[in-house]
C-alpha positions in Angstrom: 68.2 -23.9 117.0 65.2 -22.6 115.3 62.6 -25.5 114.2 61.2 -25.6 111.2 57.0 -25.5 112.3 54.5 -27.4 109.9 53.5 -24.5 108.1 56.9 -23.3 107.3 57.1 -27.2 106.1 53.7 -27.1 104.6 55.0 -23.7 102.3 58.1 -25.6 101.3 55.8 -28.8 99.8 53.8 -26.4 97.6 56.3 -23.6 96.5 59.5 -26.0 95.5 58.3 -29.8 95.8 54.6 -29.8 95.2 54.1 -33.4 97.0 51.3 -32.3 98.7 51.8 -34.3 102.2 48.7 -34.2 104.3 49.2 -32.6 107.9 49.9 -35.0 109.6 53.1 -36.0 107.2 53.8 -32.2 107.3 54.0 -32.4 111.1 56.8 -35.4 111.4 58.6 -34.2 108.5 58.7 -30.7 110.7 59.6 -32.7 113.9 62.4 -34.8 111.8 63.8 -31.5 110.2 64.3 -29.8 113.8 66.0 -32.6 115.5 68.9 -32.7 112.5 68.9 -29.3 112.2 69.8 -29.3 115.9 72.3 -32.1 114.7 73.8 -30.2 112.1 74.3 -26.9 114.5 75.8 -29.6 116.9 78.9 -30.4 114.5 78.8 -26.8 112.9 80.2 -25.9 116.7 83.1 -28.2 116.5 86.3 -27.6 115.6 86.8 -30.9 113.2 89.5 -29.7 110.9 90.1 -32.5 108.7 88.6 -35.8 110.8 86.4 -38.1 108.8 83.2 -38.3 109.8 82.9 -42.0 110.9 85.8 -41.0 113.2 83.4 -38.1 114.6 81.2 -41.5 114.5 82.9 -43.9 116.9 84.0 -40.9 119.2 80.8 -39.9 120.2 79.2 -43.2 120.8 82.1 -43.8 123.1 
């Protein structure tokens, strides 16, 4: 997983959005971006085929 860092975060908000968070916005947004990042290259590994996803759900809080 490769997290996104607040500048990368900070060049997103002014090239496409334009928002304009302030630092410290930048910085949670980065932190929130990495963990579903790592999320999303969690799931990408499994093999799912055709389950729905609040089967994948239930499954994995056991």
């Amino acid at each position: 997983m490769t997290p996104l860092s607040p500048q990368t975060v900070a060049r997103i908000d002014r090239e496409l959005a334009g928002v304009g968070f302030d630092l410290r916005e930048i910085e949670q947004i980065a932190a929130q971006l990495g963990a579903w990042s790592g999320e999303i290259e969690a799931l990408e590994g499994l093999d799912l085929g055709e389950v729905e996803p609040a089967v994948i759900y239930a499954l994995e809080e056991g």
